[in-house]
C-alpha positions in Angstrom: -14.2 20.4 11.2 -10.6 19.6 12.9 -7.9 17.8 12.9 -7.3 15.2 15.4 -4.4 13.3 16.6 -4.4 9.6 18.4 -4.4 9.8 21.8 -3.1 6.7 23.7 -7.0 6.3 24.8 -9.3 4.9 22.3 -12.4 6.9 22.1 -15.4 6.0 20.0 -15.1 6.8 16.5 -17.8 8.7 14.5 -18.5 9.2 11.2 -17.6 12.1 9.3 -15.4 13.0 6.1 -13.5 15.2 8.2 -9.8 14.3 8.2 -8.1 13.3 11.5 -4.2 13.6 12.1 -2.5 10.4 13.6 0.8 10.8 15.2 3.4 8.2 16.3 3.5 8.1 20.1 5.9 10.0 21.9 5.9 12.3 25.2 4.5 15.4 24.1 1.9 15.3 21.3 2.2 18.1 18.5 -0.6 21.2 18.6 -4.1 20.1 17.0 -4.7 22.2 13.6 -8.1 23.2 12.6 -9.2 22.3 9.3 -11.9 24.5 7.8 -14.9 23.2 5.7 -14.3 22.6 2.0 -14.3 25.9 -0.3 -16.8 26.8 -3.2 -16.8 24.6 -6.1 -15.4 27.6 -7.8 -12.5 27.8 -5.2 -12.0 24.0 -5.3 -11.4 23.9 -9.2 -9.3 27.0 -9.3 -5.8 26.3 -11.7 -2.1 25.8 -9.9 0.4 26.2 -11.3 2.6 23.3 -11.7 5.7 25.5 -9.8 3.6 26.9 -6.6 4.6 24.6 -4.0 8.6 24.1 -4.5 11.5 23.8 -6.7 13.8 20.9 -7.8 16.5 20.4 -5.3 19.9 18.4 -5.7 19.5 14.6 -4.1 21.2 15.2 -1.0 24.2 12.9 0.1 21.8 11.6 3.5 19.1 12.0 5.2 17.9 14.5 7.2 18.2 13.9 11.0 15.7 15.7 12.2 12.2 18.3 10.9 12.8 19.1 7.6 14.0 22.6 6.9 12.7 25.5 5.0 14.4 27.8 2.9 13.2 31.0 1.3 9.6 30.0 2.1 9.8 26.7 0.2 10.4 23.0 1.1 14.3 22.3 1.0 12.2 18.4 -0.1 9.3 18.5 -2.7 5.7 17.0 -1.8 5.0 13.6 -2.4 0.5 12.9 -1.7 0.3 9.1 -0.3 -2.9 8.1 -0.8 -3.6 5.1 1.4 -6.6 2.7 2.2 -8.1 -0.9 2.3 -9.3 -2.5 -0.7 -13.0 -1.1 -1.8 -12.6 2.2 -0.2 -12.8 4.7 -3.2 -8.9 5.2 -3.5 -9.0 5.0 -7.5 -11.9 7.8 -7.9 -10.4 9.8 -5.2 -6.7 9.8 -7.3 -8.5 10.4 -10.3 -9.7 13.7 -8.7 -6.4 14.7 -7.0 -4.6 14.2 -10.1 -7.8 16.0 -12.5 -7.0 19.3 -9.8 -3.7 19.3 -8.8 -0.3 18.9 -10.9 0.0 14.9 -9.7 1.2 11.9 -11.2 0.1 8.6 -10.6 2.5 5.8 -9.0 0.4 2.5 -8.1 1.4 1.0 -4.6 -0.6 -2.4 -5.4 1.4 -5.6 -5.2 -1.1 -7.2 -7.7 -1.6 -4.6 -10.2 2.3 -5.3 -11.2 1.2 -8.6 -12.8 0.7 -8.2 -16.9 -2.6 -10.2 -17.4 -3.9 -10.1 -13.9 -6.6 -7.4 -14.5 -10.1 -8.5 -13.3 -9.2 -10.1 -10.1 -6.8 -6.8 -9.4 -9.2 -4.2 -10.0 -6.7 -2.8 -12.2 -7.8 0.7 -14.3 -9.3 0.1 -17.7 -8.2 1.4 -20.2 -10.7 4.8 -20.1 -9.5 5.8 -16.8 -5.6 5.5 -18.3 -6.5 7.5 -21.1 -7.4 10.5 -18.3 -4.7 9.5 -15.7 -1.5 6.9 -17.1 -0.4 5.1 -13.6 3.4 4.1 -12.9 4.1 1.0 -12.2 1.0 -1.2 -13.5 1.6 -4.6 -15.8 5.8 -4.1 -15.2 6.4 -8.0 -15.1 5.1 -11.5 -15.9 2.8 -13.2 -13.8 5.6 -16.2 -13.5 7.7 -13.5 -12.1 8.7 -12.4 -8.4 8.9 -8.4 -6.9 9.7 -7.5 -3.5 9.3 -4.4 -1.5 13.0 -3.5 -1.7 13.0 -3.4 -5.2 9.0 -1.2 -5.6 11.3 1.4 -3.2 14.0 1.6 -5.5 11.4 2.0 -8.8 8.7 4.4 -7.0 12.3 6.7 -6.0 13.3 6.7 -9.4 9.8 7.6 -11.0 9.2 10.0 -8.2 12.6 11.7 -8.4 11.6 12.1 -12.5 8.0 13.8 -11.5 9.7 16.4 -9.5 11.9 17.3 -12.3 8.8 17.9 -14.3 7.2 20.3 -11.6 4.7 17.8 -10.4 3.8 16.2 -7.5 3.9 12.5 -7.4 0.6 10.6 -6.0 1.6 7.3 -4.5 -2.1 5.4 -4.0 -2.5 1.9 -3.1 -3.4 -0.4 -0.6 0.2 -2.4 0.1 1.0 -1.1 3.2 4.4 -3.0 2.9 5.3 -1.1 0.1 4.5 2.4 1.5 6.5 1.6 4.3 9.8 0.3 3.1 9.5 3.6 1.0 9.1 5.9 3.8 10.5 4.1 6.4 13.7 1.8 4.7 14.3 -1.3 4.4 16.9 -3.8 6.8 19.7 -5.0 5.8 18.2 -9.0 4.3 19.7 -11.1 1.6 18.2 -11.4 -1.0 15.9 -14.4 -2.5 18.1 -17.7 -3.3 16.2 -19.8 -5.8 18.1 -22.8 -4.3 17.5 -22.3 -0.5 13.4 -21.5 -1.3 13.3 -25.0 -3.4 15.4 -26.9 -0.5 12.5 -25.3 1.8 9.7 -26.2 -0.3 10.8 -29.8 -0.8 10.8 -29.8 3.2 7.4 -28.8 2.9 6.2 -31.2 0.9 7.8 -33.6 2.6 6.9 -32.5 6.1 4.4 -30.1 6.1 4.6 -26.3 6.4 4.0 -27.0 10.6 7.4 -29.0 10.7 9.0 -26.2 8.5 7.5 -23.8 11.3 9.3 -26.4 14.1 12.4 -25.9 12.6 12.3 -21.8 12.4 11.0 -21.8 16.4 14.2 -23.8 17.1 16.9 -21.1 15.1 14.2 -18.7 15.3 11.9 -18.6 18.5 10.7 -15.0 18.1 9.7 -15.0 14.6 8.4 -18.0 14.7 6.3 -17.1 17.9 3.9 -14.5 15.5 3.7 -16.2 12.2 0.8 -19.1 11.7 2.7 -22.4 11.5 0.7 -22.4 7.9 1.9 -19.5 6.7 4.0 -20.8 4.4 5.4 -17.5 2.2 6.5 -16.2 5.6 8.0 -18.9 7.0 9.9 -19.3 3.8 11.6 -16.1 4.4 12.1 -16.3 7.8 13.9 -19.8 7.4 15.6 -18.7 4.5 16.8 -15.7 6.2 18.7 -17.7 9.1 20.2 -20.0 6.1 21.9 -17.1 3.9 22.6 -14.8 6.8 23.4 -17.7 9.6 21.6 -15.2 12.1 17.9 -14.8 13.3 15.4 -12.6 11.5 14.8 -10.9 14.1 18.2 -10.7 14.8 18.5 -8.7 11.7 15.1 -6.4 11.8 16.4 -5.1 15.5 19.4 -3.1 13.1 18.9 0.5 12.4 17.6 1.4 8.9 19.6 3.9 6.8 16.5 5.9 5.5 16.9 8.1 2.3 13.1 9.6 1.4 13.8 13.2 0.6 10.1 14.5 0.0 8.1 15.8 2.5 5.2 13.2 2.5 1.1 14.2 2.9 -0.5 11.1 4.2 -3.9 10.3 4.0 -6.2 7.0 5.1 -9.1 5.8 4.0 -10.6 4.6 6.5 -14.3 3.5 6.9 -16.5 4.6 10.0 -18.8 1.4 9.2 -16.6 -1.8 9.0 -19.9 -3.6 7.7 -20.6 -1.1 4.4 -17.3 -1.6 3.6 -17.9 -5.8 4.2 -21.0 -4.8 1.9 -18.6 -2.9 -0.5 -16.0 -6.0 -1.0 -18.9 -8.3 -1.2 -20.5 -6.2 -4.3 -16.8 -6.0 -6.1 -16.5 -10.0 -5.5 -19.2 -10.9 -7.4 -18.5 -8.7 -10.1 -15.5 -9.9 -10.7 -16.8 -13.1 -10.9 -19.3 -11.8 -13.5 -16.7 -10.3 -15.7 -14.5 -13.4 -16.1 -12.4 -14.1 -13.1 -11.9 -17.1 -14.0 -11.6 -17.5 -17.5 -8.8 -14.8 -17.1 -7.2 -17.1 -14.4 -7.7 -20.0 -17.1 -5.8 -17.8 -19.7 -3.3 -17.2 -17.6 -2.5 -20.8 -16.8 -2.7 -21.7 -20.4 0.0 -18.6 -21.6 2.5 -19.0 -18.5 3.8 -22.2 -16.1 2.2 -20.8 -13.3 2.0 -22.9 -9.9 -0.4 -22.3 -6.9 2.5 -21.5 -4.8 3.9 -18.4 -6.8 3.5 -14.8 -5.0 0.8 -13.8 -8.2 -1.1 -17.2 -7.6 -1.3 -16.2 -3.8 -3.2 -12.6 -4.4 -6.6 -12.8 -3.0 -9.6 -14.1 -5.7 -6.7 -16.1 -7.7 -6.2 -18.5 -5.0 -9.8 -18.9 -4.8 -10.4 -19.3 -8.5 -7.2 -21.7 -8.8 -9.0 -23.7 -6.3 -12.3 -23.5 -8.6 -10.1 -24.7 -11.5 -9.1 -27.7 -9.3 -12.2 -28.6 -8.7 -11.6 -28.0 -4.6 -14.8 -25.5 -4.7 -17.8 -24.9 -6.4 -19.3 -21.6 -7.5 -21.0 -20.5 -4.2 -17.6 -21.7 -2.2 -15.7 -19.7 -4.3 -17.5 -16.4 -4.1 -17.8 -17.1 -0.2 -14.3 -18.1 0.0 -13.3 -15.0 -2.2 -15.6 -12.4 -0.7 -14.3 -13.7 3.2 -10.5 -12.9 1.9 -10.8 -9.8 0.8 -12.7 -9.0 4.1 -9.6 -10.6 5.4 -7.1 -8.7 3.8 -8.8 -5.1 4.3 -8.7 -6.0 7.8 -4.9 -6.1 7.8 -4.8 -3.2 5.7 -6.3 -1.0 8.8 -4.3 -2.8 10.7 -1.2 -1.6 9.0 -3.0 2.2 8.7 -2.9 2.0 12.4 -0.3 1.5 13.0 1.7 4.3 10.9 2.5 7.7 12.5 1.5 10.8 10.9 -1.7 9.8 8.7 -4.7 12.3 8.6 -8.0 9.7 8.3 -11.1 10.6 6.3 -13.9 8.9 6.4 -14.0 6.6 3.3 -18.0 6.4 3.2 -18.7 9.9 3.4 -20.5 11.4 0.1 -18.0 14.5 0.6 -15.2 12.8 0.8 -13.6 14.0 -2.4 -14.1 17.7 -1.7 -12.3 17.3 2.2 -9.7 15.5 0.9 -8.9 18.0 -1.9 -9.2 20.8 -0.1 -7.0 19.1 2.8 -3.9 18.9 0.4 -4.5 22.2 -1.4 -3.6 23.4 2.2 -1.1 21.5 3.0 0.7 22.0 -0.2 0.0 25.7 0.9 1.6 25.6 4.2 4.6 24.3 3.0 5.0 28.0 1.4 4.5 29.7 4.6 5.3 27.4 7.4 
């Protein structure tokens, strides 16, 4: 099998488990490497030692500006194993194998696993597959509380830097592709939330409607405002409140270089399926057994322990809004599980969007029956390549 980098032609994509290398576009596209079939069982399950693949370093003072360097046949940065993919694709299963074969610890990337409480409707790990593998950065704050991207970078650096210090590799897997990113990528330069300016532009809202609220951002705002729905509300919120705190454009701001500090040497991996409608299938499946397990009587619970409001980031995670609407009486059972299932369908489709679009991912096929055994093999060798390369 080999490994295949995007060309600026798109070409018909078959399905396979075999991984294929995505690179950002640029004028000359690197060599294509050949990746070999998976090993033996025996071969696959072999011990490493925790210390193959690179030493601590000291933080360095800035970024590197350009390939990262080697010294004495090790990475001057340690590994870091993102595991990326839509919702419904296998990630869970496939971490649990990395991390059962390889020296890895877990860090979630899931903007709704954060929320204590929020467990069915987040596909959140039960308590058996915890015992085997504990994941960072699950149940860290309140379901009446906020996160942002800017401050998941500054946690998953922190928890990654300590996993290197213990001679392990940390294993980043998730689905937020906003929060894998700001990591890799930065962050601009934004103000933060005001409490005050979000409930001056809420009260407009309500007031006006979010398409008035939209009117308003095209007029201080006109390229923002030119790709966000004039109902999406949460981004339209930022946007406007952006332009308030900063008294200049959005867009004026994101056009700023990013000072980028990310000193491992990343393995990226998607999961991406070669049938869009068995992964439909899939989310459709998960759905309804969420539904079945208590969806909402766990969103009921919730609403009875915090002061939770429809409009609150946790509230707005896909199968809560549904089930809030249940609550509400605004759907019935069958609305909810179409209005649920159709979502999530949504919100993997953004998900590939966002894989896409990100430069240097190898792809595996996410429906392939081998697709833990190509993927494990896959980082053994990369991992091995940083001793040699």
């Amino acid at each position: 099998m080999s490994s295949k980098r995007k060309s600026k032609t798109k070409s018909a994509r078959k399905k396979r488990a075999a991984p294929r290398r995505t690179a950002a576009r640029r004028k000359s596209s690197p060599k294509r490497r050949t990746a070999p079939r998976p090993k033996s069982g025996a071969e696959l399950t072999s011990p490493v030692a925790e210390s193959d693949y690179w030493s601590p370093v000291t933080e360095p003072s800035a970024p590197p500006a350009g390939p990262v360097s080697r010294i004495a046949g090790r990475p001057k940065f340690p590994p870091a194993i993102l595991l990326m993919g839509p919702t419904a694709s296998g990630k869970t299963a496939l971490a649990l194998r990395l991390a059962a074969e390889l020296p890895c610890e877990i860090i979630s990337v899931d903007s709704a696993q954060i929320y204590k409480g929020m467990n069915i409707g987040t596909a959140k790990p039960g308590a058996d597959v915890l015992g085997r593998a504990p994941h960072h950065l699950l149940d860290i704050i309140e379901p009446h509380e906020s996160y942002s991207a800017a401050r998941f970078r500054d946690d998953a650096l922190a928890l990654m830097r300590e996993i290197t210090e213990r001679n392990r590799i940390p294993l980043l897997v998730g689905g937020t592709m906003l929060y894998f990113r700001a990591l890799v990528e930065g962050l601009s330069d934004l103000p933060e939330a005001d409490p005050f300016v979000r409930l001056m532009i809420d009260t407009m809202a309500e007031q006006e409607g979010w398409p008035a609220v939209h009117e308003k951002l095209r007029q201080v705002d006109p390229e923002t405002a030119a790709r966000l729905d004039p109902h999406d509300s949460q981004r339209i919120e930022r946007a406007l409140e952006v332009y308030y705190l900063a008294n200049k454009p959005l867009s004026e701001l994101l056009r700023k270089p990013k000072y980028v500090y990310f000193p491992y040497t990343p393995i990226k991996i998607a999961l991406v399926p070669s049938n869009r409608e068995e992964l439909h299938e899939r989310i459709a499946q998960r759905f309804e057994a969420m539904i079945e397990e208590g969806l909402v009587g766990e969103l009921k619970k919730l609403r009875e322990d915090y002061g939770l409001e429809a409009g609150m980031p946790s509230m707005r995670c896909v199968g809560y809004r549904q089930a809030w609407d249940f609550l509400e009486g605004r759907l019935d059972a069958a609305s909810l599980s179409e209005q649920g299932i159709a979502a999530t369908r949504q919100l993997a489709k953004r998900q590939l969007t966002w894989l896409r679009s990100m430069p240097d991912v190898t792809e595996f096929d996410c429906l392939a029956g081998d697709i833990e055994n190509y993927v494990l093999e896959y980082v053994r060798r990369e991992l091995e390549a940083l001793l040699v390369s």
